[in-house]
C-alpha positions as CSV (number, residue, x, y, z in Angstrom):
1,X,1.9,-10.7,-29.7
2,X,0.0,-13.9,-30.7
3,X,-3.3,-14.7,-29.7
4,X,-6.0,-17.2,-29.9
5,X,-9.5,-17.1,-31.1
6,X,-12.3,-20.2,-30.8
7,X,-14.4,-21.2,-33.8
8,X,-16.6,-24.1,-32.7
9,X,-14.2,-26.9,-32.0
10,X,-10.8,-25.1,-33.4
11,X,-8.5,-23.2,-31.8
12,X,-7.2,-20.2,-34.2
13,X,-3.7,-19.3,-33.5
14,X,-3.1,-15.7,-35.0
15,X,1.1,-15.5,-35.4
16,X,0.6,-11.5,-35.0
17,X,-0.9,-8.9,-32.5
18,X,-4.2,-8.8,-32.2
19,X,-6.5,-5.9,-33.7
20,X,-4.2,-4.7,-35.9
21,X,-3.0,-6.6,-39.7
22,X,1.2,-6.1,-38.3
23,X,2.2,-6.0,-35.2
24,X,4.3,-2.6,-34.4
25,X,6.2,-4.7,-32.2
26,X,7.3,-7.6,-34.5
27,X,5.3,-6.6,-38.1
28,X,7.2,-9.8,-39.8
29,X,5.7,-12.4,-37.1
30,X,9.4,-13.1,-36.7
31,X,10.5,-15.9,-33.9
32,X,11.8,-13.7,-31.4
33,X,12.5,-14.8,-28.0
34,X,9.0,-13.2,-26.3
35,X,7.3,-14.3,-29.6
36,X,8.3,-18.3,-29.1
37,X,7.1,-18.1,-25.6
38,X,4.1,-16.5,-26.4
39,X,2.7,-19.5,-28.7
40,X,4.2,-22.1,-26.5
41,X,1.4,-20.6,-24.0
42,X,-1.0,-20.4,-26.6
43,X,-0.6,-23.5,-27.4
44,X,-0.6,-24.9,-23.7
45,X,-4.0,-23.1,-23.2
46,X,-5.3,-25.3,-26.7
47,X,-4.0,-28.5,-25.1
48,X,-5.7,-27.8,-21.6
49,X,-9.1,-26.5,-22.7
50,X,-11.3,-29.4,-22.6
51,X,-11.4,-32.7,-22.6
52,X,-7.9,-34.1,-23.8
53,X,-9.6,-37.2,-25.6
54,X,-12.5,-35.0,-27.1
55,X,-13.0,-32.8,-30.0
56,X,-10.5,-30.5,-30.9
57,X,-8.4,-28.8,-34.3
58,X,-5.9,-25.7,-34.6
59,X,-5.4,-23.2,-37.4
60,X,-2.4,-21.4,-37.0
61,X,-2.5,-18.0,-39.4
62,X,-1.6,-14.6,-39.0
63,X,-3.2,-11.2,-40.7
64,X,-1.4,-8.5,-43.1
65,X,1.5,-9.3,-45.3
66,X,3.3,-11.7,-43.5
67,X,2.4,-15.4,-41.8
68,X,6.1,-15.6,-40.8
69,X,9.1,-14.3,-42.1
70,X,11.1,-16.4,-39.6
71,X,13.7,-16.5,-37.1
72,X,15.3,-13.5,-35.6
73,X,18.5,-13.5,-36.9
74,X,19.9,-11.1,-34.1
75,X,19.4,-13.7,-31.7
76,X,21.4,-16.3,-33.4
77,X,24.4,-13.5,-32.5
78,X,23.6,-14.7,-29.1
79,X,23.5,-18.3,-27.3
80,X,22.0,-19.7,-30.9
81,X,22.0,-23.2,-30.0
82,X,19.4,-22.4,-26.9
83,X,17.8,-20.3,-29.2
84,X,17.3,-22.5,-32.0
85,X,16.4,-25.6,-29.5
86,X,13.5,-23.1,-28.4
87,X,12.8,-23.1,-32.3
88,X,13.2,-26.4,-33.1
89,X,10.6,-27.5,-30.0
90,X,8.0,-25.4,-31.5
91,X,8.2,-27.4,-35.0
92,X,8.6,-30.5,-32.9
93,X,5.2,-30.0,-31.0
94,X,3.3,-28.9,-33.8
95,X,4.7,-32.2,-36.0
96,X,3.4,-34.5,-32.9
97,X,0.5,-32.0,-31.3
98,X,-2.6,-34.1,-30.3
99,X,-5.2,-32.8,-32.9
100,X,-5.9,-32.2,-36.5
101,X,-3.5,-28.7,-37.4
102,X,-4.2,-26.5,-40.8
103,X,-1.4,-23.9,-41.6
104,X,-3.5,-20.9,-43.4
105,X,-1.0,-19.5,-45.5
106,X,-2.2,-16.1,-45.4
107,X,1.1,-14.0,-46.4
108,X,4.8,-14.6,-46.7
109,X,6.5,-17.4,-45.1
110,X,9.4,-17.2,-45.3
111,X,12.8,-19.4,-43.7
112,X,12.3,-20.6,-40.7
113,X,8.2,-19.2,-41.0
114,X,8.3,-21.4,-44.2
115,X,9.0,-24.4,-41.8
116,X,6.2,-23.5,-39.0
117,X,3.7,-23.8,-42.1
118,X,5.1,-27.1,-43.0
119,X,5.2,-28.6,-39.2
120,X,1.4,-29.2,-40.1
121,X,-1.0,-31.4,-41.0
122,X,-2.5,-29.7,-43.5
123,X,-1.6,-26.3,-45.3
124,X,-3.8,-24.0,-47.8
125,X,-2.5,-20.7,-48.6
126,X,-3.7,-17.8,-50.2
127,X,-4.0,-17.8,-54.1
128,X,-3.0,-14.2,-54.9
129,X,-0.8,-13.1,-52.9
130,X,2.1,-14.3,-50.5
131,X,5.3,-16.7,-50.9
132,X,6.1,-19.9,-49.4
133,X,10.2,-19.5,-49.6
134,X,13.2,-21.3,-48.4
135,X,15.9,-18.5,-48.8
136,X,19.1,-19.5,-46.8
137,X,21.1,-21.0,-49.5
138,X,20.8,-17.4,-50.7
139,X,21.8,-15.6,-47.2
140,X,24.7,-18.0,-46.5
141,X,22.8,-19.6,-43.6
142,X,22.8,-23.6,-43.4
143,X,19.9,-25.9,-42.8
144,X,20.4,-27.0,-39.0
145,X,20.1,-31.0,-39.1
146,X,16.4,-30.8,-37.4
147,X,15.1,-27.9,-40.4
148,X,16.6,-30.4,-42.7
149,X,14.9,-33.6,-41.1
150,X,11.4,-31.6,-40.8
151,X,11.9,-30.5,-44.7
152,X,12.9,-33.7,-45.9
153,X,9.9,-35.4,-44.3
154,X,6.7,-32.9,-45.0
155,X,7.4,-31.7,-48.7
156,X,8.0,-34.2,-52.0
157,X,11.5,-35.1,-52.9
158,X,11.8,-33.2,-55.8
159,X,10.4,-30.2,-53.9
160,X,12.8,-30.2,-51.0
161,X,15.7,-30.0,-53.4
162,X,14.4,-27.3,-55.3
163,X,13.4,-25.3,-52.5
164,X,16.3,-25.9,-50.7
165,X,18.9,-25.5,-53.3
166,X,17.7,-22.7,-55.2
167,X,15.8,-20.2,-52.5
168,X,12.5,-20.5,-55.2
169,X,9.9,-17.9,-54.3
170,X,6.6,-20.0,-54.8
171,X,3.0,-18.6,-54.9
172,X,-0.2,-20.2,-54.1
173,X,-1.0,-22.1,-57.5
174,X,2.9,-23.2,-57.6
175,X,2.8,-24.3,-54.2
176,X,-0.1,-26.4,-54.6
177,X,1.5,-28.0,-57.8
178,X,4.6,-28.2,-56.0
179,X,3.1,-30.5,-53.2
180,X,3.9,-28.2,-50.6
181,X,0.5,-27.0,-49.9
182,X,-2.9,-28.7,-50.4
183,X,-5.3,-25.8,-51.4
184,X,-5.7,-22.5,-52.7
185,X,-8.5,-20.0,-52.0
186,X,-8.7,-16.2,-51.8
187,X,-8.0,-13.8,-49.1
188,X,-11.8,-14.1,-48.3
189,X,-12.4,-18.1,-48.3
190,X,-8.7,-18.7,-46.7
191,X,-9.4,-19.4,-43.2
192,X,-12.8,-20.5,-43.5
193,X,-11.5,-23.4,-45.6
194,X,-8.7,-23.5,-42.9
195,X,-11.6,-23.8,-40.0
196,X,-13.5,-26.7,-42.0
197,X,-10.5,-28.7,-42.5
198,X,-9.3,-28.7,-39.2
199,X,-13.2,-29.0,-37.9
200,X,-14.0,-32.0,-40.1
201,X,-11.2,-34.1,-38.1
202,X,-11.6,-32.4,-35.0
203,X,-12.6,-36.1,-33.2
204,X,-9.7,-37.2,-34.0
205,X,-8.2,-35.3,-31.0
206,X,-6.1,-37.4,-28.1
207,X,-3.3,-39.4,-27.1
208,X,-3.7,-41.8,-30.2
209,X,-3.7,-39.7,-32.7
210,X,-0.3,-38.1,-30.8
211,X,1.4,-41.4,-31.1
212,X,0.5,-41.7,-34.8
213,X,1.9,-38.4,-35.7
214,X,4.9,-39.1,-33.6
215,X,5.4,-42.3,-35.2
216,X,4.7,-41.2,-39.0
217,X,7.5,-38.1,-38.1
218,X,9.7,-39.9,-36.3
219,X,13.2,-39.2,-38.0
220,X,12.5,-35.1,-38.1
221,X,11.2,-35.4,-34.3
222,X,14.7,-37.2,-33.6
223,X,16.4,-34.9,-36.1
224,X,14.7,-31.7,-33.8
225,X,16.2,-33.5,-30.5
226,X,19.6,-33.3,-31.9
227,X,21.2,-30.0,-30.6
228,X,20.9,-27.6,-32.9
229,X,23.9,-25.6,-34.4
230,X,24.5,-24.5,-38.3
């Protein structure tokens, strides 16, 4: 399951079990329902520890293969519009959470994983290894209106299209000429380059930086509200 580890002023959350590079349980970092409620914790323990309008950043990563590879598609079989409301309040808090976030692109992400990464403020992902990968227009399985709104408004125009349209597997050095990251660094550097990012703005942490965010992403966070359905 997810855990947290503390470097200095930032908060790494680690998408996979801890001690081991997959997690027997869930190797793919999927967004199963025990997995969703595990990093909504995570992430209340960030928010709480502290002083709300002192320093603070997050790096969200994972170890292995894999940073995501998504939503659990057996639970879409299910009740899939509570499910993906679970899933679409996870993006929305990380669009609007109340300090400086750095997606380390360690491994796939993939779908719905894909998105996660994106939810950021910041994203560097590994040079050699690892795809950033929007593959539902190649599974038969439509952008909700929230995935859409959170697409259109954190990747370049040109990008979402392609991405979208086409299911295009990009690696590290075509995801940063593609926009969708904004570095590149080997598996050693990765998330110590993560760490300083998030660290150099960790004073930015509070309420106003909360309303900023909310108010720069304010079409995807209304776009996430809608009830989801495909």
């Amino acid at each position: 399951m997810p855990y947290l580890r503390q470097d200095g002023d930032v908060a790494i959350l680690y998408l996979g079990g801890e001690g081991v590079e997959l997690d027997p349980d869930n190797p793919e970092n999927r967004f199963t329902a025990d997995w969703l409620r595990a990093v909504g914790s995570l992430l209340d323990e960030v928010e709480a520890a502290g002083d709300p309008e002192g320093s603070g950043a997050l790096v969200v990563t994972a170890t292995g293969k894999f940073f995501s590879n998504g939503l659990d598609v057996a639970a879409l079989s299910g009740d899939a519009a509570g499910y993906l409301s679970s899933v679409h309040g996870l993006y929305a808090r990380l669009l609007a959470f109340p300090m400086r976030t750095v997606a380390a692109v360690n491994g796939h992400a993939f779908g719905a994983g894909a998105m996660l990464a994106s939810a950021a403020d910041h994203q560097v992902m590994r040079a050699d290894r690892g795809f950033y990968c929007l593959p539902e227009v190649a599974i038969g399985l439509p952008f909700t209106p929230g995935m859409r709104g959170l697409l259109r408004g954190k990747l370049p125009a040109q990008t979402a299209l392609e991405a979208m349209t086409t299911g295009r597997r990009y690696g590290g050095q075509d995801a940063l000429a593609a926009g969708i990251v904004q570095a590149v660094a080997s598996e050693e550097d990765l998330l110590g380059l993560a760490v300083a990012s998030a660290a150099e703005f960790a004073g930015t942490r509070g309420k106003t930086l909360a309303a900023i965010k909310s108010g720069l992403h304010e079409a995807a966070l209304a776009a996430l509200a809608v009830e989801a359905a495909f």
